[in-house]
N, C-alpha and C positions, 0 to 999 in steps of 0.2 A: 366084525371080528378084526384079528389085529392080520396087519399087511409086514410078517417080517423087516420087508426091505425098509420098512418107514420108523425103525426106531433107530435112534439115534447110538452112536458106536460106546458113548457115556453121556454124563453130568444130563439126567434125567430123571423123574419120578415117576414111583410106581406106586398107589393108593390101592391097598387090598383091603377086602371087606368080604370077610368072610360070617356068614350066617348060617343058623338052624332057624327054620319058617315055622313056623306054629300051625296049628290043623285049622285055623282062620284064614283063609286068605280071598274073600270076596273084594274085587277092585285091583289085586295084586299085579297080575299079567299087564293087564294095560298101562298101569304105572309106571311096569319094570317096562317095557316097550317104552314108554314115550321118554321116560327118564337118559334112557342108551340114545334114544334119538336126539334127544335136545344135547347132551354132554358133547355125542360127535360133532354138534355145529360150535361148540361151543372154541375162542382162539388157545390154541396151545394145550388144545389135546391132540394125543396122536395114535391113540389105539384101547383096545381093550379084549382080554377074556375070559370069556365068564362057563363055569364048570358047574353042573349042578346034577345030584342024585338024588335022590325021594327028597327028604326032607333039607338036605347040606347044601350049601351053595359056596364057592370061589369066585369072587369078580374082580379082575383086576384092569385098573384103570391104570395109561400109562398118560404124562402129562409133562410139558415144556420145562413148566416154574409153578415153583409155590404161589405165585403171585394166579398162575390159571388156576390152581387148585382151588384157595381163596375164591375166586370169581365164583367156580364152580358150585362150591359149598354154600355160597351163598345165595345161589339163586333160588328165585320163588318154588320153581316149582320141585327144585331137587329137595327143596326144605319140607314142604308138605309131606314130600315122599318117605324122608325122614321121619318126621312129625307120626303119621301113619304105620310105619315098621314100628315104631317104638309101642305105641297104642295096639296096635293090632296084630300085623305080620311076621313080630319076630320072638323068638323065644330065648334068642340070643344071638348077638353080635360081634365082630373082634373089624374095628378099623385100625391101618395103619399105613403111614404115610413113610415110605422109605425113597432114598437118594442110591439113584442107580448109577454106579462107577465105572462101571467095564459091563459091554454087552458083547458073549460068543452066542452065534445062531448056528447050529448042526440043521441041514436040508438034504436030504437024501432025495 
């Protein structure tokens, strides 16, 4: 999950990817597990969180530079994972890649 204190105060991205899962989902958990594992090693990421209810999902990924996102999007195995949502796990998708300007955190 995301560590407030580790985002940066601006000039950041935030890559949301927001889905409805289809009643398919053999293989899906492990994927979405190992996929969150490899992203967090990956350089110039620095968080993420992800909301999900029956069938809805919210993920958002927070990132350095376009240039990590790039790296990201392009790896093996986040592309399979792709590859597979498209084919099987999703019945619809909304990705978008936005540039974070100003970050306020309210902590009670």
């Amino acid at each position: 999950m995301l560590d407030k204190k580790s985002l940066p105060k601006r000039d950041y991205y935030a890559v949301i990817f927001i889905s409805e899962r289809s009643g398919e989902l053999e293989g899906y958990r492990e994927m979405d597990e190992l996929t969150i594992e490899l992203a967090q090693k990956q350089k110039g990421f620095i968080g993420f969180e992800n909301i999900k209810s029956e069938n809805k999902g919210i993920f958002i990924s927070y990132w350095e530079s376009l240039d990590a996102i790039n790296n990201w999007k392009n790896n093996e195995v986040h592309l399979a994972a792709k590859k597979m949502g498209k084919e099987k796990w999703y019945d619809s998708v909304i990705s978008q890649i936005c540039k974070v300007e100003h970050t306020n955190i309210l902590d009670k």
